[in-house]
Each structure stands twice: as structure tokens, then as C-alpha cells.
C-alpha positions in Angstrom: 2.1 -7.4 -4.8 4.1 -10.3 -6.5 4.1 -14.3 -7.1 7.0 -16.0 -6.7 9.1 -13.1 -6.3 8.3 -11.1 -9.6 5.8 -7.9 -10.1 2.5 -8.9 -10.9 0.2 -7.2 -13.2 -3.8 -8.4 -12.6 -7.1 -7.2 -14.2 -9.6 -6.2 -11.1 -13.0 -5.0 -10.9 -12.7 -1.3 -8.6 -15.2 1.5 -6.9 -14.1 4.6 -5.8 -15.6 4.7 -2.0 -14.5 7.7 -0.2 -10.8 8.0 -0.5 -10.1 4.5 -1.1 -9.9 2.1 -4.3 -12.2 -1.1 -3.2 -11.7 -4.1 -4.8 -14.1 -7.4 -5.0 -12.3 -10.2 -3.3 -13.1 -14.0 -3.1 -11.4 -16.3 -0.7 -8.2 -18.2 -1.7 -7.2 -15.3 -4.2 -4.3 -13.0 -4.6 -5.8 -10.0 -3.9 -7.2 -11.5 -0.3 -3.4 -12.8 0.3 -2.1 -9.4 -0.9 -4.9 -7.5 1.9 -3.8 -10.1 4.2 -0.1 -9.6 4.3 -0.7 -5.5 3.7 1.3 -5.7 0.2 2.2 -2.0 -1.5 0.5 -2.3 -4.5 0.5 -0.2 -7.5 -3.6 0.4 -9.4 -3.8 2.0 -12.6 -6.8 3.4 -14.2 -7.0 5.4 -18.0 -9.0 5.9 -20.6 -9.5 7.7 -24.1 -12.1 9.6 -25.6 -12.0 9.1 -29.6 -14.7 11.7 -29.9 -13.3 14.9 -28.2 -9.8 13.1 -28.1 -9.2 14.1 -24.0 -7.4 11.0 -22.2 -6.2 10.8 -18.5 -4.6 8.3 -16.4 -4.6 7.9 -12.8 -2.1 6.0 -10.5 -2.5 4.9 -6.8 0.0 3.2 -4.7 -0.2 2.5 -1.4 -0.9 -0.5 1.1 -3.5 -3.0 0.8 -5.7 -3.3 3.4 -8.9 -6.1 3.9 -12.2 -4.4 4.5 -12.7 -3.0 8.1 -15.3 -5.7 8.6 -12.8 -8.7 7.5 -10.4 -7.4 10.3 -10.3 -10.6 12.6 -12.2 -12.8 10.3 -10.7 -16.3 9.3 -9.7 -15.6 5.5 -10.4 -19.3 4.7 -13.8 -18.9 5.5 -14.8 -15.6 3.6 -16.8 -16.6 0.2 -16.6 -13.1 -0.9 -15.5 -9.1 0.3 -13.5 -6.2 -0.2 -9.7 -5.3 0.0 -9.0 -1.2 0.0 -6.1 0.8 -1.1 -6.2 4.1 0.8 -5.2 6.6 -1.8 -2.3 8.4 -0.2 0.3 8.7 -3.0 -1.7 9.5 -6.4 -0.2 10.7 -9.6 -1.7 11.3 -12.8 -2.2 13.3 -16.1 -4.5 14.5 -18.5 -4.5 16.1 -22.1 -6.3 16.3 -25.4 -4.6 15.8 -29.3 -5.0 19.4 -30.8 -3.7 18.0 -34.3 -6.6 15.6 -34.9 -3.8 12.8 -34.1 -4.7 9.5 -32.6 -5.0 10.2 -28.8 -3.0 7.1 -28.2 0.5 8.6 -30.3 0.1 11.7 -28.9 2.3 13.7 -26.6 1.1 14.3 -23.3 1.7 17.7 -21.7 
């Protein structure tokens, strides 16, 4: 996905449904226009436990796709749906900071 020719980097909302990554989307927005065309996108997901010190993070990339009940609907008149990225190419890692270092410094395996 991009604007004006240039990667672009947006906060979304997300649910795991089956093997896909859906995404809330209103009408008018990027992530409808992004569905719309069938943009490769790129969706990252991580987080870090401070209290056992275990962190993971998860990419997806792959098409974006509308909702199968958007196909053939008028985009302009949608007030609110889904856009899915089929998760086909998925890469990720995991680990935990042994040392009692900060999660976020330390190496990952």
C-alpha cells in the first residue's frame, strides 16, 4: 500500500478470522482503496511481556482483498466493512531475555 508513491505505515484495528487478518474499514479510506485496487500489503503485529520477559512478532504480507460480501458493492456507498489479508506468506520470531535484560535490547534467537 502507498500514497503518493511512498510506503505507508498505518495504525489499524485487526481479528484473526480463520486464516485471514480482517480489518475494520469505512468508506472513503485507504484501507477500502487499498482492498479495492488488491494492494500487497505488509501487517505487523508484536508484543512484550515485562513480567516473564517472552516477546514475539508476527509478519503477514500478502494481497488485500474487500470482504466477500463487498465483492460487487458500490464502495462509495459502504458506511462501514471489512478488508482481509489472506495469510499466505508469514514470518515471525519469538524469544525470552535469560539475563534479566530489558526484552526490548535483547538479542533475539
Amino acid at each position: 500500500m502507498s500514497h503518493r508513491a511512498l510506503p505507508t505505515i498505518v495504525p489499524v484495528a485487526y481479528d484473526i478470522v480463520g486464516t485471514s487478518v480482517m480489518f475494520p474499514v469505512l468508506d472513503g479510506g485507504m484501507l477500502v482503496a487499498a482492498a479495492g485496487r488488491g494492494d500487497i500489503v505488509c501487517f505487523q503485529a508484536d508484543s512484550v511481556d515485562a513480567t516473564d520477559r517472552e516477546r514475539w512478532n508476527v509478519v503477514v504480507v500478502g494481497k488485500l482483498a474487500l470482504s466477500p460480501k463487498l465483492v460487487g458493492i458500490d464502495m462509495t456507498s459502504i458506511r462501514s466493512d471489512r478488508a482481509s489479508l489472506p495469510m499466505t506468506l508469514v514470518s515471525g520470531r519469538a524469544g525470552r531475555s535469560e539475563n534479566g535484560d530489558d526484552p526490548e535490547d535483547a538479542e533475539w534467537p
